[in-house]
LUMPAMI-701819 format. One line per field, with one value per residue (C-alpha): residue number from 1; residue in one letter; x, y, z. Coordinates in Angstrom, 1 decimal, always signed. Layout:
i <- NUM_...
aa <- a_...
east <- X_...
north <- Y_...
up <- Z_...
This chain:
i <- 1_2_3_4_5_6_7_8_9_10_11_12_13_14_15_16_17_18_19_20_21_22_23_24_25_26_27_28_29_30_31_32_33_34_35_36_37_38_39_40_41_42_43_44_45_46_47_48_49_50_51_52_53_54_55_56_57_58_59_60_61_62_63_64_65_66_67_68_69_70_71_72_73_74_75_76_77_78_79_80_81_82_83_84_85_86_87_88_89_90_91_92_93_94_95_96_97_98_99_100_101_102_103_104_105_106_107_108_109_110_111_112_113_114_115_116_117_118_119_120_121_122_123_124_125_126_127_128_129_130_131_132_133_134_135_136_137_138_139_140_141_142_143_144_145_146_147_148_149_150_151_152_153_154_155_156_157_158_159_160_161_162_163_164_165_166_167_168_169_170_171_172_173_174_175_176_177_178_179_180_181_182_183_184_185_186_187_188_189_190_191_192_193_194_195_196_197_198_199_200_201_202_203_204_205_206_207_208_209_210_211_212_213_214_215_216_217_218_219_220_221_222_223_224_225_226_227_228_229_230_231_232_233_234_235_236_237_238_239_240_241_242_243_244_245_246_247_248_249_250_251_252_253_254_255_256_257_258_259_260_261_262_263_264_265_266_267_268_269_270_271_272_273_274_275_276_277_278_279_280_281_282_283_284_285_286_287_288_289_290_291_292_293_294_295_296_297_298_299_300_301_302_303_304_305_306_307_308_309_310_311_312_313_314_315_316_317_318_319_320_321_322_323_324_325_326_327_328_329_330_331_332_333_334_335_336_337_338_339_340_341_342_343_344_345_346_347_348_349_350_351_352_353_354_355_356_357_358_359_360
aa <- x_x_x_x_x_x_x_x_x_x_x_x_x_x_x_x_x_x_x_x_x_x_x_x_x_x_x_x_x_x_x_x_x_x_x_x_x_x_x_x_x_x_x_x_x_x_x_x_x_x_x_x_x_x_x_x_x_x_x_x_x_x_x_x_x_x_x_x_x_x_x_x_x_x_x_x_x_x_x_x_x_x_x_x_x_x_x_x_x_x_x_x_x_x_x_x_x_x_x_x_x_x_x_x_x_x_x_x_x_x_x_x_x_x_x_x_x_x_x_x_x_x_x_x_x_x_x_x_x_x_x_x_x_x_x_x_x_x_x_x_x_x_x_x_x_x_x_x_x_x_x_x_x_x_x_x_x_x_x_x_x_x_x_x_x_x_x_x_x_x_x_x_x_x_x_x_x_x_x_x_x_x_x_x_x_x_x_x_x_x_x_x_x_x_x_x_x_x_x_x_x_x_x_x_x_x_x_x_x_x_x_x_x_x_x_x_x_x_x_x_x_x_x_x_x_x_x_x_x_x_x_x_x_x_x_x_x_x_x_x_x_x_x_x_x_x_x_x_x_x_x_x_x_x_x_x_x_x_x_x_x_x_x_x_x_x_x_x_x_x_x_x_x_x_x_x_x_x_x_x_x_x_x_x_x_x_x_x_x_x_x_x_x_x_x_x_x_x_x_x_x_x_x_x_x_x_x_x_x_x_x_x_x_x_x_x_x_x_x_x_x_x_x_x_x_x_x_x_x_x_x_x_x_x_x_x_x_x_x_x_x_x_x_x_x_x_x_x_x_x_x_x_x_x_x_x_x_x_x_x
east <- +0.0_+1.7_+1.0_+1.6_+3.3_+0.6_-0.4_-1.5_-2.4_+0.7_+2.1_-1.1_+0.6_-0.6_+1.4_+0.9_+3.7_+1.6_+1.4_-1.9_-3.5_-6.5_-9.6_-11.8_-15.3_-18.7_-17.4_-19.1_-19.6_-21.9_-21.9_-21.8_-24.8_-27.3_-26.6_-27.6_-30.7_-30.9_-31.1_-33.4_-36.2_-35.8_-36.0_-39.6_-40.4_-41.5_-40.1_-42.7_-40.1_-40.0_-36.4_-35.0_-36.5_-34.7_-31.6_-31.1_-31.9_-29.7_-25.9_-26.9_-28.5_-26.5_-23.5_-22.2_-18.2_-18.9_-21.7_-20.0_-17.2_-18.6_-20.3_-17.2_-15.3_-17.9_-17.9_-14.3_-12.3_-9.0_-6.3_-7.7_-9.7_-6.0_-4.5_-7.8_-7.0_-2.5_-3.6_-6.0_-3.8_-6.6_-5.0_-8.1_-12.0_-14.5_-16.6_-20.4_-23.4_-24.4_-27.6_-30.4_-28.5_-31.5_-34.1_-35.7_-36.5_-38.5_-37.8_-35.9_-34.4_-33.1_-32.0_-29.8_-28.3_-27.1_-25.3_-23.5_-22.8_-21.5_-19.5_-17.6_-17.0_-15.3_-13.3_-11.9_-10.9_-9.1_-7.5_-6.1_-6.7_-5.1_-7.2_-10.3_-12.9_-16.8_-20.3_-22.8_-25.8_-29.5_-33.2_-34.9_-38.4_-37.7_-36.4_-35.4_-34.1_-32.3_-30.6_-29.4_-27.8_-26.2_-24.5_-23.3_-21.8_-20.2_-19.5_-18.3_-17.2_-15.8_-18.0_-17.6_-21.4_-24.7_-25.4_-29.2_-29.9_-32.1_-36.2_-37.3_-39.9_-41.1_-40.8_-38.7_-36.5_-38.6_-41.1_-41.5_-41.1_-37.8_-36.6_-35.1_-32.3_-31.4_-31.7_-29.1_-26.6_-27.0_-26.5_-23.1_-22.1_-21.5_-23.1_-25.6_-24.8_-27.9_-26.7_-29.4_-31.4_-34.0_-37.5_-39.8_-43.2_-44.8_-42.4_-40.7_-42.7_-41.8_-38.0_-38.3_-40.1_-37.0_-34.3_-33.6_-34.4_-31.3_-27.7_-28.2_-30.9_-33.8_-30.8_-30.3_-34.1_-35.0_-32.2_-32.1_-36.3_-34.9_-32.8_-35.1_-37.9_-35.7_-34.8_-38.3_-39.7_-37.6_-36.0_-32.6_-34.5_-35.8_-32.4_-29.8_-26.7_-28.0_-24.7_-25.6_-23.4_-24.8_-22.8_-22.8_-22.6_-25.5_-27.7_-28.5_-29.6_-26.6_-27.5_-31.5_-30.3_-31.8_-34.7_-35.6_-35.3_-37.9_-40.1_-40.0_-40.9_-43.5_-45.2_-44.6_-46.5_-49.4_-49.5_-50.7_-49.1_-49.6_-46.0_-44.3_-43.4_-41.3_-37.4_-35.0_-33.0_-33.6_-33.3_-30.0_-28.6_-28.7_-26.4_-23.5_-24.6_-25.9_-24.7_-21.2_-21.6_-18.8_-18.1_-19.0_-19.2_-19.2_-15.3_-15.9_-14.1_-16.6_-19.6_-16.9_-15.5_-19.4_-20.9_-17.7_-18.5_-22.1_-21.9_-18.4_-15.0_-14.9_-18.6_-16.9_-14.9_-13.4_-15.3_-14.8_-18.4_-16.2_-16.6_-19.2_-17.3_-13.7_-11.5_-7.9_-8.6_-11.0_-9.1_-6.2_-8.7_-9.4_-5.7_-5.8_-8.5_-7.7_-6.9_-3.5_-2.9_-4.0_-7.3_-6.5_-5.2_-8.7_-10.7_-9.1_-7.6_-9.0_-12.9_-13.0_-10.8_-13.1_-16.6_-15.7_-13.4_-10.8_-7.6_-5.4
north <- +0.0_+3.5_+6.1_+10.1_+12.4_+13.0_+16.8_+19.7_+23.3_+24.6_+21.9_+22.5_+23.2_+23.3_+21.6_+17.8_+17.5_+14.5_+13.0_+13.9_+17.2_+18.9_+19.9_+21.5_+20.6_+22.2_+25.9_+29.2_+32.5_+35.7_+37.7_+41.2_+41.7_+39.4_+40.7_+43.9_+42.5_+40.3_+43.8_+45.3_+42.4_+42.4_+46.0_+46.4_+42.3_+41.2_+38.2_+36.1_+33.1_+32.2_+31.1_+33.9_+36.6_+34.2_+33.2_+36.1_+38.7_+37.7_+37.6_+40.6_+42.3_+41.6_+43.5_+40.5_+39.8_+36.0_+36.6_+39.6_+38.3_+35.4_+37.8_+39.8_+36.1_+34.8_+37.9_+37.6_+35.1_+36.7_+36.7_+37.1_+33.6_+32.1_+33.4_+31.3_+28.5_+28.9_+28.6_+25.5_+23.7_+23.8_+23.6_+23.9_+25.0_+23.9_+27.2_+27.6_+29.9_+30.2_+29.9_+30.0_+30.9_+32.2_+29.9_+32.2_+34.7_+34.9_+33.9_+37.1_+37.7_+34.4_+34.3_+37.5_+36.4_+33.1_+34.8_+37.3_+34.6_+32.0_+35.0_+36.1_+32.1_+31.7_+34.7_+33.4_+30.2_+31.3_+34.0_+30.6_+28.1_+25.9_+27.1_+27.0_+25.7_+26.5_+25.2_+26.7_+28.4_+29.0_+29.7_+26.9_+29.0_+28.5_+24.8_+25.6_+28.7_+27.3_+24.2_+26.8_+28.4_+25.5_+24.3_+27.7_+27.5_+24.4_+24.3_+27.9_+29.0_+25.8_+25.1_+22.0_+21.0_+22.6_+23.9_+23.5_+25.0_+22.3_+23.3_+26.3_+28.2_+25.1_+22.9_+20.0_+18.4_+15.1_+17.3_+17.1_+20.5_+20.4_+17.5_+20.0_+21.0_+17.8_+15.6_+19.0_+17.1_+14.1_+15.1_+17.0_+14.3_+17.0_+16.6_+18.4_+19.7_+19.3_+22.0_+22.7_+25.8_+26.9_+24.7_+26.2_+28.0_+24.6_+22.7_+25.4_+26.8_+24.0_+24.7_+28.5_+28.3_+27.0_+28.4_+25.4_+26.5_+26.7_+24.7_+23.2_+20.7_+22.2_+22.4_+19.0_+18.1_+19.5_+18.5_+14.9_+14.6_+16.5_+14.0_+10.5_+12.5_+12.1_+8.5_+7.4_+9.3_+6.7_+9.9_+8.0_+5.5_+7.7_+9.5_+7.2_+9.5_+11.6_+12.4_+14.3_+14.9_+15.8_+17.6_+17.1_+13.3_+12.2_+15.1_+11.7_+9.3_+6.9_+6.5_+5.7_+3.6_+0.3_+1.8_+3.1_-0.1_-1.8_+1.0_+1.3_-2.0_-2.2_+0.8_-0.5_-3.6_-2.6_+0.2_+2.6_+5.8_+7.0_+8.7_+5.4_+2.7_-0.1_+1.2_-1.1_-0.9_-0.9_+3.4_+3.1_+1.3_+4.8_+6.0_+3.6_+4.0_+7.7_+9.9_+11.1_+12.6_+15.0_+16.0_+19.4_+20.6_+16.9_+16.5_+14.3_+10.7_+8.5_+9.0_+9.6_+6.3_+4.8_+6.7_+5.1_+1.8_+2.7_+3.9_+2.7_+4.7_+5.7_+7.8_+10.1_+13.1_+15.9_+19.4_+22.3_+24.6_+27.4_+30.4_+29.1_+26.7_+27.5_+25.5_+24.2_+21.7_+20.0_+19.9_+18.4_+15.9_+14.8_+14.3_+11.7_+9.8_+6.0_+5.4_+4.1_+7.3_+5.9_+5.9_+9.5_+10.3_+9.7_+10.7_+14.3_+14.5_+11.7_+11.3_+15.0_+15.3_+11.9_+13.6_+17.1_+16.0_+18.2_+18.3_+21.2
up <- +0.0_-1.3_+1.6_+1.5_+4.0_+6.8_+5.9_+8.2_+7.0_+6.8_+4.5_+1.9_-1.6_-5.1_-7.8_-6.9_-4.5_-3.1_-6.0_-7.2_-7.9_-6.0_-8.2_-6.4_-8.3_-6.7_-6.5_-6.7_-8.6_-8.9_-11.4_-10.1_-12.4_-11.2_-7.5_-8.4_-10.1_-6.9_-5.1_-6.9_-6.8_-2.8_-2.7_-4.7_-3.3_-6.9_-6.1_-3.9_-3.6_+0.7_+0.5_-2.0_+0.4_+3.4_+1.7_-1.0_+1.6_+4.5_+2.0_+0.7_+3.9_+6.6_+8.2_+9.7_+8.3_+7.3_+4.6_+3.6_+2.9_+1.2_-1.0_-1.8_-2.9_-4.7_-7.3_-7.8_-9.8_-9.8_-7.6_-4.6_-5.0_-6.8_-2.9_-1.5_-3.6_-3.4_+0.5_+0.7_-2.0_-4.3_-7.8_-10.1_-9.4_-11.8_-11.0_-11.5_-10.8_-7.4_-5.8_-6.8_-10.2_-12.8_-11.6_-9.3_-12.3_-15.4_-18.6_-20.2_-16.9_-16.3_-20.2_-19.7_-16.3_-17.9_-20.6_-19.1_-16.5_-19.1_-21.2_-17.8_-17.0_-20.2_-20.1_-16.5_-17.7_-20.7_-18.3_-15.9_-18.1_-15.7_-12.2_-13.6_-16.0_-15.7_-16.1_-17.8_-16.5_-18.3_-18.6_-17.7_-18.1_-21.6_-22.0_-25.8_-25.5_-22.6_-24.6_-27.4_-24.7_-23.2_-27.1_-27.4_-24.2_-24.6_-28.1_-28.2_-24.7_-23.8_-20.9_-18.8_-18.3_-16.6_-13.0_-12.3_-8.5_-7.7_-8.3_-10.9_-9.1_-7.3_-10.6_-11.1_-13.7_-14.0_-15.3_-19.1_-20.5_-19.2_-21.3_-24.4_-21.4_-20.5_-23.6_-24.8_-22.2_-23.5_-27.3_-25.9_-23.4_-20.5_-16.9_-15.0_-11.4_-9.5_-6.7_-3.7_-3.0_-0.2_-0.8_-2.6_-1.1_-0.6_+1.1_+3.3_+6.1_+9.0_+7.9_+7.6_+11.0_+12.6_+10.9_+9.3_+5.4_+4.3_+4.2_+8.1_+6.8_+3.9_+0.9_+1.6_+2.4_-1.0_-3.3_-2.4_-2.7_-6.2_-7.4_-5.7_-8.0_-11.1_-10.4_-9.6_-13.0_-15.0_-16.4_-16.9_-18.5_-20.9_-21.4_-20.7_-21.7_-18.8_-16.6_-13.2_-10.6_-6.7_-4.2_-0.2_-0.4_-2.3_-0.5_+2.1_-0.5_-0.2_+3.5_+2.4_-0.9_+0.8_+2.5_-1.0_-3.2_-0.8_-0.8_-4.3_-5.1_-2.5_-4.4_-7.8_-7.0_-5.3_-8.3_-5.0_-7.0_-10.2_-10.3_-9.4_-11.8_-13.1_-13.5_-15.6_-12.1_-8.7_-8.1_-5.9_-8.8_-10.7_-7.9_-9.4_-13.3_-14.3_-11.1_-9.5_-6.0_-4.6_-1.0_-1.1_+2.7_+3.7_+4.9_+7.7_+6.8_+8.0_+5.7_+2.7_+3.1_+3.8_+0.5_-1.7_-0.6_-1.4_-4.9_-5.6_-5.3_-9.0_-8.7_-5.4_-6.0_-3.8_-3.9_-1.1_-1.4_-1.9_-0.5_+1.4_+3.4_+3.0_+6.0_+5.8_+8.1_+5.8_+3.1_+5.5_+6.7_+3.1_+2.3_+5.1_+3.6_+4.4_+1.4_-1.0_-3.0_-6.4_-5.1_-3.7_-7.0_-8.4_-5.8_-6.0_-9.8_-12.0_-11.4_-12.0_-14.9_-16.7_-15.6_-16.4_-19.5_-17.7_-20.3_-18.2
């Protein structure tokens, strides 16, 4: 078994010194634009959303030094996030659209947001082509529209793949009109990121109540009933070049994989929903085939090594949740992984670089 130099926070370097590099793969951007337009919306409140109001209104409200400064990093992709990165060891970020992205606006407004967003993306990576590549970001309001946008973003920009932040104004992507976006993926062989957001207006109120809407519990809550929703649809059967890839561990569905198969077949064969049907696989067997799941503000080593033997080591990858959750120490705790360091190597460089078709 090949081992690595024990790290700690001081020793983190880019470069590969430990014989692997660190790409960092669920990590965030705002265009300075759509905050502005964020500002405006919670100024006049023409924006009924729950969890934009909650969410939205406390990073760009509050005086307190953590969301301000989270705000600051997440507009900038220049040096100051290369120091962020030169710090944590981080050589590469595959950056995307933060939450909740476009999906809380209309159609035209969405439309322009995604552009502007996906022109500045490109423009970053062919700054430091070898810090950072990008997804794309559009309209779902308009699911054509939205898939022209993605092509010209891949095939033009040189785009990555396509950050969705979980629900569009309390819809989801198992839901037919949204089929032009994602069968767009499978034509260009690039992944969707299925990234959380706060629950929509029905879902919310006993999270909001308790301060529990956001990352502590209803991202998670909502993103994983997100992605169970697109299993349980048969939507990979019906699109089987579908590639998504989930942050935070599996947003908890790893740890309800078996729970879920019996269920499921329970329902199928008393035919007790209409929404629930036969799959060609059990659904955690989708985990293993048609989804990657990275560790995005999950560091801790237990569940890592538990969701890998789960899904299988070759569908986990490393992410930070950067600038959200930006700590050394996590990043030191994922270099000691137990683990030889050719599975390190792919967990940190080589499952991005195949999923992401990474060629830095």
């Amino acid at each position: 078994m090949t081992t690595t130099t024990p790290s700690t926070e001081d020793s983190l370097t880019t470069g590969g010194d430990r014989g692997y590099l660190r790409i960092a793969t669920e990590e965030a951007y705002a265009h300075p634009e759509m905050y502005e337009l964020y500002r405006r919306h919670l100024r006049d409140g023409s924006l009924p959303d729950i969890g934009f109001n909650s969410l939205v209104g406390y990073f760009l409200g509050s005086e307190h030094p953590q969301p301000k400064s989270v705000v600051e990093r997440l507009q900038e992709a220049g040096e100051k996030r290369l120091a962020d990165m030169d710090r944590a060891g981080i050589d590469h970020q595959v950056l995307a659209i933060t939450a909740p992205g476009t999906q809380v606006l209309d159609a035209r407004e969405g439309a322009d947001v995604a552009r502007k967003t996906n022109d500045r993306l490109a423009e970053v990576c062919a700054e430091h082509p070898t810090r950072f590549s990008a997804l794309a970001a559009v309209s779902f309001e308009q699911p054509d529209a939205g898939a022209a946008e993605l092509e010209r973003a891949v095939t033009q920009l040189g785009l990555k793949g396509l950050m969705a932040n979980s629900h569009i104004r309390g819809r989801y992507l198992d839901h037919p009109d949204f089929l032009p976006v994602l069968e767009k993926c499978a034509e260009l062989d690039v992944p969707l990121y299925l990234h959380p957001t706060t629950p929509p207006n029905s879902m919310i109120a006993p999270y909001r109540e308790a301060g529990l809407d956001g990352a502590v519990l209803g991202f998670g809550a909502e993103t994983g009933l997100h992605l169970l929703r697109m299993i349980t649809s048969g939507l990979f059967d019906r699109i089987p070049g579908l590639r998504v890839v989930v942050g935070h561990l599996g947003e908890a569905l790893p740890f309800w994989a078996d729970r879920i198969d019996h269920m499921h077949a329970k329902q199928v064969a008393s035919k007790r929903y209409d929404a629930i049907g036969p799959l060609e696989q059990k659904p955690s067997d989708y985990l293993r085939s048609h989804i990657w799941i990275t560790t995005s503000g999950m560091p801790w080593t237990k569940p890592i090594m538990f969701v890998r033997d789960v899904v299988g080591a070759d569908r986990v990858m490393y992410a930070m949740d950067y600038p959200y959750q930006y700590e050394l120490s996590e990043v030191v705790e994922q270099d000691e992984l137990p683990m030889p360091l050719e599975e390190k190597k792919e967990f940190f460089e080589l499952t991005a670089r195949r999923v992401f078709n990474l060629q830095f």
